[in-house]
Structure formats: C-alpha cells, structure tokens
VMD Tcl script that draws the C-alpha trace (Angstrom):
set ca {
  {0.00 0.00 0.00}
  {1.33 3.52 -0.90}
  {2.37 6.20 1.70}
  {0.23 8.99 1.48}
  {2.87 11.77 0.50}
  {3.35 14.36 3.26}
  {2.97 17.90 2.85}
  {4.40 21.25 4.10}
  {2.49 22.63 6.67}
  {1.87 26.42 6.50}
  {1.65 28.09 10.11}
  {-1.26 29.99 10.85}
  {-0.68 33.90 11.95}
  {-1.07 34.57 15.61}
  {-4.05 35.14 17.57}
  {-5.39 39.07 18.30}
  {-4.82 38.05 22.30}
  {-7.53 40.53 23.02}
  {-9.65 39.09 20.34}
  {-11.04 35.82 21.12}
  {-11.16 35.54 25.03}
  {-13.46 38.97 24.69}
  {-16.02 36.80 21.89}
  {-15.52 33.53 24.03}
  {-16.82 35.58 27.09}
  {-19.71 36.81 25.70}
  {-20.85 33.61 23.42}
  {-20.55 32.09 27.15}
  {-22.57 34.87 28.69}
  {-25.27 34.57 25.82}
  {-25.61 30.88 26.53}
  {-25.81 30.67 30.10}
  {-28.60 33.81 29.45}
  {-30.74 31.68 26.95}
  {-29.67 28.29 29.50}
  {-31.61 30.50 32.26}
  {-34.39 31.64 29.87}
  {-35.54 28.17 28.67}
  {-34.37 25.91 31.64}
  {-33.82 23.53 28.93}
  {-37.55 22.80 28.73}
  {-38.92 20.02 25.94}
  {-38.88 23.53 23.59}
  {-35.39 23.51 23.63}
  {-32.78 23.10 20.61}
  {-32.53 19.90 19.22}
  {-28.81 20.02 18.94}
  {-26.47 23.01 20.53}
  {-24.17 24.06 17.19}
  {-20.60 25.56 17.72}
  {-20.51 28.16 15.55}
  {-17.25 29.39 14.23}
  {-16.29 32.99 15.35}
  {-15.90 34.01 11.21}
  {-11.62 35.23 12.32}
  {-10.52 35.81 8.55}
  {-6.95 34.44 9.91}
  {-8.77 31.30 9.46}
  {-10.36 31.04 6.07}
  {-7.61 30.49 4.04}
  {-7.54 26.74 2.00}
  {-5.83 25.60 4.76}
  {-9.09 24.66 7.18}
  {-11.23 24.09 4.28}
  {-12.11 20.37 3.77}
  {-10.95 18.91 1.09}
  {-11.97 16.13 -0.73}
  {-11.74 14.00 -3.81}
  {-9.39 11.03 -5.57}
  {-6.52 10.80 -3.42}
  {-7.87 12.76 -0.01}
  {-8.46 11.43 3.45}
  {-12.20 10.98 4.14}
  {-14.43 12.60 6.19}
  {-15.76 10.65 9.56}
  {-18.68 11.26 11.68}
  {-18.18 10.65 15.51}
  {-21.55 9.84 17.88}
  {-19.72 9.56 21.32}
  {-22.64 8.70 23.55}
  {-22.97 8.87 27.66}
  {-25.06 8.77 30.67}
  {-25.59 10.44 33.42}
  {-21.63 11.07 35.30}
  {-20.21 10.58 31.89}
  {-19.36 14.49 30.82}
  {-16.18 14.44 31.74}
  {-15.23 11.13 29.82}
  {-16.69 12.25 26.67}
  {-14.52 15.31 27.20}
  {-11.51 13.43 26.95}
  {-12.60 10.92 24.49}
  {-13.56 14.20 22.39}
  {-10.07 14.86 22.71}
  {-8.37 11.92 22.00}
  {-10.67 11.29 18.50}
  {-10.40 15.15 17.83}
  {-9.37 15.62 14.07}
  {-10.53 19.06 12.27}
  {-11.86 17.23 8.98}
  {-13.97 15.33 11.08}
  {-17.78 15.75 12.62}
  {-18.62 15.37 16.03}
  {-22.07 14.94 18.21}
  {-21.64 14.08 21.35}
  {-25.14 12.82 22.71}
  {-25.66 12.40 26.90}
  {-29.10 10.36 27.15}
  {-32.17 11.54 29.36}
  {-30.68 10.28 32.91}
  {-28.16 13.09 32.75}
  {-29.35 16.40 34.14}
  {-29.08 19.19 32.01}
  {-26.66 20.92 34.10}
  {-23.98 17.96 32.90}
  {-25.50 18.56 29.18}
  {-24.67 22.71 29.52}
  {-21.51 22.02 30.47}
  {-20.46 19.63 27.90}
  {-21.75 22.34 25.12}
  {-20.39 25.28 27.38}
  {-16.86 23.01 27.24}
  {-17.16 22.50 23.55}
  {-17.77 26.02 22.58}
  {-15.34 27.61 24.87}
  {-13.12 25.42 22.59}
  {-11.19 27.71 20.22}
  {-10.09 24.87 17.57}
  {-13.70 23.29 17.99}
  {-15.33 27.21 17.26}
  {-13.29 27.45 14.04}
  {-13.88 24.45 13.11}
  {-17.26 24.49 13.72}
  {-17.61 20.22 13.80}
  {-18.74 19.65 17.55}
  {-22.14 19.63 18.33}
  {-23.70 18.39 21.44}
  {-27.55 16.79 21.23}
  {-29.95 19.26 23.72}
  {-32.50 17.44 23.71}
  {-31.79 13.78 25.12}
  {-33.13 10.94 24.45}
  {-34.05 7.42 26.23}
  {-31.95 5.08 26.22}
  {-32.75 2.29 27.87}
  {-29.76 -0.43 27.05}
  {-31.84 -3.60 26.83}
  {-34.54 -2.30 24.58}
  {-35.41 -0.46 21.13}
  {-34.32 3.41 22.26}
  {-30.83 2.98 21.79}
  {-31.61 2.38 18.20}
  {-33.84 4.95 17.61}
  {-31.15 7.35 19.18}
  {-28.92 6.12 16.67}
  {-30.97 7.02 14.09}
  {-32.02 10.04 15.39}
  {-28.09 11.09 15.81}
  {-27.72 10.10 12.11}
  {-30.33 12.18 10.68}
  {-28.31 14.96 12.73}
  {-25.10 14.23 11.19}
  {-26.81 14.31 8.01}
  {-28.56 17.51 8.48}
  {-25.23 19.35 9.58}
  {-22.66 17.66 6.64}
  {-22.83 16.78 3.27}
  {-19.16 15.70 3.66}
  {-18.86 12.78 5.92}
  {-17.96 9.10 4.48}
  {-18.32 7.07 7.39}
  {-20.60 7.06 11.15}
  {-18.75 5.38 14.42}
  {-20.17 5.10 16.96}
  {-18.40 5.62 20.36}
  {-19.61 5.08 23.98}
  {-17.49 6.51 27.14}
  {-16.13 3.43 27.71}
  {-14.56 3.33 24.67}
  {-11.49 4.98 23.80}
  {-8.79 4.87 20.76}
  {-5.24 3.26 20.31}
  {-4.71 4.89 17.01}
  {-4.73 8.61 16.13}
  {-7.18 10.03 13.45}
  {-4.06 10.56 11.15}
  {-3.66 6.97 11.40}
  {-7.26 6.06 10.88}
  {-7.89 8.63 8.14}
  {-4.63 7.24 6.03}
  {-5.46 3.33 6.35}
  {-8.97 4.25 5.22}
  {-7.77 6.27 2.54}
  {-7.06 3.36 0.43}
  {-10.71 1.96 0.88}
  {-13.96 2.12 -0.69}
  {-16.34 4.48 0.49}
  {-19.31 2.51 0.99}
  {-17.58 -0.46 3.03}
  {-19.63 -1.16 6.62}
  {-17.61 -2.28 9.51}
  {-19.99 -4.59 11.47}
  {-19.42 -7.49 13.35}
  {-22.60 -9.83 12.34}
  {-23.09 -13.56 11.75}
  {-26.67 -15.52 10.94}
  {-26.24 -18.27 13.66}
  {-27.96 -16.99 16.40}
  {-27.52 -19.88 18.44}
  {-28.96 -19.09 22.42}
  {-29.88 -15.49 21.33}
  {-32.55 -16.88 18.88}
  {-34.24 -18.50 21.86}
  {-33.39 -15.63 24.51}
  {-33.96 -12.32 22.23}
  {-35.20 -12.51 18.72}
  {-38.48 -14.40 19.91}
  {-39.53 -13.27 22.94}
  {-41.80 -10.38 22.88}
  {-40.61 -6.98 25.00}
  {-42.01 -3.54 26.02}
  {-39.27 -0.90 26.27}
  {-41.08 2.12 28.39}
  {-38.54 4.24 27.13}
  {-40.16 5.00 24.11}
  {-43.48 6.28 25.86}
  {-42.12 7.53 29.34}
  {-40.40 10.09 30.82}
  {-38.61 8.56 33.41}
  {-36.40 5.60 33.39}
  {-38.21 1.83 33.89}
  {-37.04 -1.53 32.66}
  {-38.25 -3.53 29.99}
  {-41.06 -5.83 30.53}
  {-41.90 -9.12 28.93}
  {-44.84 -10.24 27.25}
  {-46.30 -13.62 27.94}
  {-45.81 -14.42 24.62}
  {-43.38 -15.70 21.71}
  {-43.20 -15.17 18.18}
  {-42.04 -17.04 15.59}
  {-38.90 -15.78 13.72}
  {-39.34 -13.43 10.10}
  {-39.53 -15.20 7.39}
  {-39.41 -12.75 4.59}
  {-36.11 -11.41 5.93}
  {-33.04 -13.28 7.76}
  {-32.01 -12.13 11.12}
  {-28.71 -11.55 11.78}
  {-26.85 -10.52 14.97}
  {-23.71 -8.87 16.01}
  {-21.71 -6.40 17.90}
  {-23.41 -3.36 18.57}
  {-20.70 -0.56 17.87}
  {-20.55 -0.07 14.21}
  {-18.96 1.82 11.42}
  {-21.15 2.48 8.72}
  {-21.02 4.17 5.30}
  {-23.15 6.84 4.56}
  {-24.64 5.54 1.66}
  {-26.32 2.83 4.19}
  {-27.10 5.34 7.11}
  {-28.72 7.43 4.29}
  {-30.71 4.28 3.60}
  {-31.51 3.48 6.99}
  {-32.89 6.75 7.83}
  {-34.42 8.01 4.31}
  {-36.16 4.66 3.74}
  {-36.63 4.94 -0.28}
  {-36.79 0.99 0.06}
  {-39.26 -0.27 2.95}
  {-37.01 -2.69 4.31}
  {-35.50 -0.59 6.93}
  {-38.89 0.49 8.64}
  {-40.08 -2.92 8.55}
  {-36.93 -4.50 10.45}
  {-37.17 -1.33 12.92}
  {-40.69 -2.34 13.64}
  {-39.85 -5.97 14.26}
  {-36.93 -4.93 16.37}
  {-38.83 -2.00 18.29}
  {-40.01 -5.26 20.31}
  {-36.86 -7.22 20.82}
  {-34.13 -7.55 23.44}
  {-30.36 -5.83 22.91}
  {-32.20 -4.45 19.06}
  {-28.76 -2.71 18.84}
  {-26.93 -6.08 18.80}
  {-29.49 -6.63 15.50}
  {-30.51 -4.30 13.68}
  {-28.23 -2.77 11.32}
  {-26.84 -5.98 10.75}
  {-30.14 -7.27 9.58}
  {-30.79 -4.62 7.26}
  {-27.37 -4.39 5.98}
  {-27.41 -8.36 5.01}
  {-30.93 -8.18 3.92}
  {-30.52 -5.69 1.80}
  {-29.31 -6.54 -2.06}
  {-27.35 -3.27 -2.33}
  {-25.68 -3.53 0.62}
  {-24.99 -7.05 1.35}
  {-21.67 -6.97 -0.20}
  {-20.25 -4.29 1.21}
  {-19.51 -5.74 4.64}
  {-16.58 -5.96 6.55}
  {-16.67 -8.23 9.34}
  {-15.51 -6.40 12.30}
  {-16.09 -3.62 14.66}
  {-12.62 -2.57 14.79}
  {-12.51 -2.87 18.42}
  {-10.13 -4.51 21.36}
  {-12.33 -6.04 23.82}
  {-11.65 -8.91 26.03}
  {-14.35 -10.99 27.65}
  {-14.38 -13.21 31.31}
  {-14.52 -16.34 31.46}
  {-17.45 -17.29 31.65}
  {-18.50 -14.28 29.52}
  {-20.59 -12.08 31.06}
  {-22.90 -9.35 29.90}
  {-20.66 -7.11 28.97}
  {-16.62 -7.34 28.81}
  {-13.84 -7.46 31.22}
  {-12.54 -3.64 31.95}
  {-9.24 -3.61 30.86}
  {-6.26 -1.88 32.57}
  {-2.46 -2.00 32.70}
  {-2.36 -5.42 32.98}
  {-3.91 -5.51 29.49}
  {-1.62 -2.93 27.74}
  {0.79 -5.66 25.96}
  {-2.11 -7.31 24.78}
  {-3.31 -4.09 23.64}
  {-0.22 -3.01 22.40}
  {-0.05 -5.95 19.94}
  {-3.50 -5.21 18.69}
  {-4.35 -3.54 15.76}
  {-7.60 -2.33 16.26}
  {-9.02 1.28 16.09}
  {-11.10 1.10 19.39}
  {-11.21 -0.23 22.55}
  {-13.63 -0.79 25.57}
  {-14.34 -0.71 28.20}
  {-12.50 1.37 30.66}
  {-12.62 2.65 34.12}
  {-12.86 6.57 33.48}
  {-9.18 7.88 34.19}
  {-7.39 3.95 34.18}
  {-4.29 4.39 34.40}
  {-4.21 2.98 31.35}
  {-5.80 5.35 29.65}
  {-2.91 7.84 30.48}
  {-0.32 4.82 29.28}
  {-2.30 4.93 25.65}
  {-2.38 8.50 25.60}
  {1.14 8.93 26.22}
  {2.63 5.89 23.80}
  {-0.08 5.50 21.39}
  {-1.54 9.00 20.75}
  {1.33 11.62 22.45}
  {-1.12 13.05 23.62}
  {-0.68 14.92 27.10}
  {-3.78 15.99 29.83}
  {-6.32 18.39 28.80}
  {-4.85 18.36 24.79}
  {-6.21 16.98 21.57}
  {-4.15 14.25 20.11}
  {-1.38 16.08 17.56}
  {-1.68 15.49 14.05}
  {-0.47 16.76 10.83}
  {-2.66 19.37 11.20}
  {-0.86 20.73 14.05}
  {1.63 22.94 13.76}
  {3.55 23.49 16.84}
  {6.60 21.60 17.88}
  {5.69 19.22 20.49}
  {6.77 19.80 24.23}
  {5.37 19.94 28.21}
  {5.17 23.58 27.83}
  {3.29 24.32 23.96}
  {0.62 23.03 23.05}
  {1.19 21.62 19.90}
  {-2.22 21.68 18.17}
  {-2.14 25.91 19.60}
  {-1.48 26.70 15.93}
  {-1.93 24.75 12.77}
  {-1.27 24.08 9.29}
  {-3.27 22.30 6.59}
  {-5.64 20.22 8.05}
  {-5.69 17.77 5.18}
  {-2.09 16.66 5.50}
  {-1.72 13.04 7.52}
  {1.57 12.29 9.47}
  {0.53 8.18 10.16}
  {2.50 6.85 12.99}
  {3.88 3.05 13.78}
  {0.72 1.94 14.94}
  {-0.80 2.67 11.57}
  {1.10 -0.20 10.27}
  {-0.68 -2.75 12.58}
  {-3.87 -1.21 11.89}
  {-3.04 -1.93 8.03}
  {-2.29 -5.52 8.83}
  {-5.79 -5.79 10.55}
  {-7.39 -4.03 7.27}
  {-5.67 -6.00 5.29}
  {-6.20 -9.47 6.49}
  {-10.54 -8.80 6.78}
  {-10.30 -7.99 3.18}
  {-7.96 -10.89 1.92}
  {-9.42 -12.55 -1.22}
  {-9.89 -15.91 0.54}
  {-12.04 -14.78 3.75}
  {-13.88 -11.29 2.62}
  {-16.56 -12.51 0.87}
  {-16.57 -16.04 2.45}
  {-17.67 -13.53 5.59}
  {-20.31 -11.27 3.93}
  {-23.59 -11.65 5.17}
  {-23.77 -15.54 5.56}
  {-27.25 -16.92 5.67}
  {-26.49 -20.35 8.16}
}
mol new
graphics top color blue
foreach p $ca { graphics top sphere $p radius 0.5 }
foreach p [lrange $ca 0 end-1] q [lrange $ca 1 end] { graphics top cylinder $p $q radius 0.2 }
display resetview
C-alpha cells in the first residue's frame, strides 16, 4: 500500500490576544442567558451548534475540507454517555479530535441538564472546535434504555443529525465513554484512505444460536419509548415465531457504517429498513441486530460488509454481559492489537494515560497532535495551539498494525466467504 505523500504545513498567523477571550466571554454569557431563559424545557434546541467565530486568519484553503481522488475521508463521531459521563466524553472528544472530522456528542435523558450545559459550554469555549465548527452536542436527550429499542432509535435520530449538519462525511462510528482509541485520526484517516467508500464495519453472523431462543423471539415492552422517566423492559407472555421474509442476523453493537447505508436506513426509499425497525422496536439488545439485519438483507448492501467492529475487547470467562474492563495489565495485549477502538475502561485507568502517552502523544487536557498541528511538540506548547493544513496526515507506527488488521478482513480468501452468511 502507498504512503500517502506528506505535505508542508503552512503556520497559521497569531491570535489578536484581546480578540477571542473577549467573543468567548460573551458567546458564554449569551448561553448561560438563553440556559436561564428556557431551563432547557422540551422547547429547547434539538442540537447546541458551535458556531465558528468568522476570524478571517482562518479562512484560508488551509481549514477548508478537502476532498476528492486521493484525499483522506471525512468521519462522523456519535460519542454517547449517561448520566456522570461528561467528563469522559470530554476526553474521548479529545483523544478522537481531528478538524476534517464531525462530532455529536449525545448524553441520554438520565443526565441532568446541568452535565449537558456544560459539555456544550466546554465544547464552545473550545477555540479549535469554534473554528472548526464540527462539535455539536444533542440538547435534547433521548431514552436510552440499554436492553430495549431506544438505543436504536437514538442512533438514528443522531444520524439524521449528522446528516442535516454535513454533506461531507464518508463514514458514522459510533463511540460510547467506555470506549477509547489506540490509534490517532491521522492513522485512521490514512489506512482508510485506500478503501472504498461505501464499506460497513460490522461485526454480524446468521447463527444466532442461544440469542434466537433468549432475544429474537420473545416479545418486550421498552417504556422508554413512551415515558419520561427511566423503567425496565417488561416481557410479554408471549413468543413469536422468527421473520420469514427477511433473515435475522446478529452482532456487535458498535458499528462503522457508510453513509450511503445510514442514508438508507434513515431516508427509507426501500421499505425494508422500517419494517426491520418495527420488528426490532419489540426485541431484546435491538442494537446487537438491527443494522446488521438490514445491511445483510438488503441486495445493495450485502456486499459491502466488513466483518468487524474494529474494536479490542476482552471478555471473562465465563463471559458475562458485557466485557472485562481492561487496565495495565492488558496494555501488551493491547499493544499488539491492531484495532481502532477499545472498551471498556474505568474513566481515568491508568491505562488510559499509558495509551495516551505511547499510542496517541497526547498529554492531559490536549487533543491528540496530528499533521494538522503545527507546533513543535513539548510539556510547555501546546502543539495543536497553531496549525497548518488540516488535510495533510503524518501516520505513525501503529498505523502499520492497523493496516495488517485491514488487510487481512479484506484478503481474497475470507472477505466474501464472511459477507452476510445466511447459516
């Protein structure tokens, strides 16, 4: 596989110090003012944008997104919490920060909205994130209630977002805050360079096994999508028999998903996608299902698979619901892993700070450098302070494992042997 070439970086002209703290202080002021008005009430914005402060230091080519034959694509980022999760997100947000990118970050209905302002005041009082104008924060939650249907139709709802806010965006991942990278975006961005745009990461199979039994035919209630307050599912007396005019499939629930297919999903020009939601509105874990079964079912789509999640994870034995927390005890094992993501972690492992500083050189309270930034990197300067072209990649080592990974799901003998099979 070719090297993408790297290219001089231009550094961008200094800051008016007066400038931007003065326009900071007052976006602040005008939020917590229209925060006070509304108390955040059902009325409220559907999504809090970050709107870029219009400096004409920054409008040269150099932070305009470029795309075409032979440029980095564009990702969208749903990082998704719960109540006691702000701060997580924040530095997840950091660690996944890349300025070609979109970002929504998404804390459900248990949060209180005094977590939610703060995670759009933190955003905004960002000045890379205000010129940028790519982070936006959801202000109007949604249920989520992690055994039944919500969590997909927050999904889709985030989707239709990401949709509304860019035409430019090639690929969705999903991210919870107990997930976290061991690549940086440079990385990511040059490996998936080199592959089709429509390819969906998603870890799915047809053999159901216990699952068939357990989830796809019992009947469920999830109050989430007619309550206000959190309940657990309930179970109906009954069973159902399993579709068939459509094959279910199952798999892990974080995905990364083309555009093409999330335009599908949420557009609907084929019916296909409202009838699986309607099935899976009623069935346990639906996030562990549905994609999967409309991507497989789905003639256009069932060929562009990859089977994967691009994720670490590491499960007890015996398994249990979800996997084993890793920590430094892990970090070989991680080390010699070439996946994109990992979960699940204890928020601040020490780990965490292990993979920051070997993985991403990344220090506290930073974004992870790229070839977009322009500083020289030390403890004192902040090396993403200033920047350069934001389409120029400067991969690391550990895009070479990543590669590997890449390279061995879409080997001639397994790829297609692993699309969609109907067992």
């Amino acid at each position: 596989m070719r090297k993408m070439q790297q290219v001089s970086t231009g550094i961008a002209t200094a800051e008016r110090k007066w400038l931007f703290p003065l326009l900071a202080s007052i976006l602040v002021m005008l939020i917590l003012l229209l925060a006070g008005t509304s108390r955040f009430s059902g009325h409220s914005e559907a999504f809090y944008r970050i709107f870029s402060l219009g400096s004409p230091e920054f409008g040269s080519r150099s932070t305009v997104v470029l795309k075409g034959p032979g440029r980095p694509p564009v990702l969208a980022y749903l990082i998704s919490g719960t109540r006691g999760d702000g701060e997580r997100m924040k530095r997840l947000l950091n660690a996944v920060y890349h300025p070609r990118n979109q970002y929504l970050l998404h804390l459900d209905r248990q949060a209180p909205d005094g977590e939610r302002v703060k995670l759009a005041l933190y955003a905004k009082s960002d000045r890379v994130f205000r010129v940028m104008d790519n982070v936006n924060v959801m202000g109007k939650a949604d249920a989520v209630t992690y055994m039944g249907s919500t969590a997909i139709a927050s999904t889709l709802h985030a989707a239709a977002i990401l949709l509304r806010v860019s035409t430019n965006w090639d690929w969705l991942i999903t991210l919870s805050a107990l997930d976290y990278p061991l690549i940086t975006q440079d990385d990511l961005l040059h490996v998936l360079s080199y592959l089709p745009r429509d390819f969906n990461f998603i870890d799915h199979t047809s053999d159901l096994g216990w699952k068939e039994y357990q989830r796809a035919k019992p009947i469920i209630i999830d109050p989430g999508l007619y309550l206000s307050t959190k309940s657990e599912i309930f179970y109906s007396s009954q069973r159902r028999e399993m579709p068939d005019t459509y094959k279910v499939f199952t798999g892990s629930p974080w995905v990364v998903l083309s555009r093409s297919f999330m335009e599908y999903c949420v557009l609907g020009w084929d019916n296909l996608p409202r009838t699986v939601l309607m099935y899976f509105s009623n069935v346990v874990l639906s996030q562990e299902g549905y994609f999967h079964t409309v991507v497989c079912n789905a003639p256009e789509f069932k060929n562009t698979t990859v089977n994967s999640d691009l994720r670490y994870l590491v499960w007890d034995v015996p398994p249990k619901p979800e996997p084993h927390y890793l920590e430094l005890s892990d970090f070989k094992a991680i080390a010699e892993n070439g996946a994109a993501f990992a979960r699940q972690f204890h928020q601040d492992d020490p780990v965490l700070d292990k993979i920051d500083r070997i993985f991403l050189k990344r220090r506290q309270g930073r974004l992870a450098p790229g070839g977009w930034c322009a500083e020289k990197f030390s403890k004192r300067k902040d090396p993403c302070s200033q920047w350069g072209n934001i389409n120029v990649l400067k991969p690391g080592p550990r895009a070479k494992l990543f590669e590997k990974l890449i390279l061995n799901l879409i080997a001639n003998e397994t790829f297609r042997s692993n699309q969609c099979r109907f067992q």
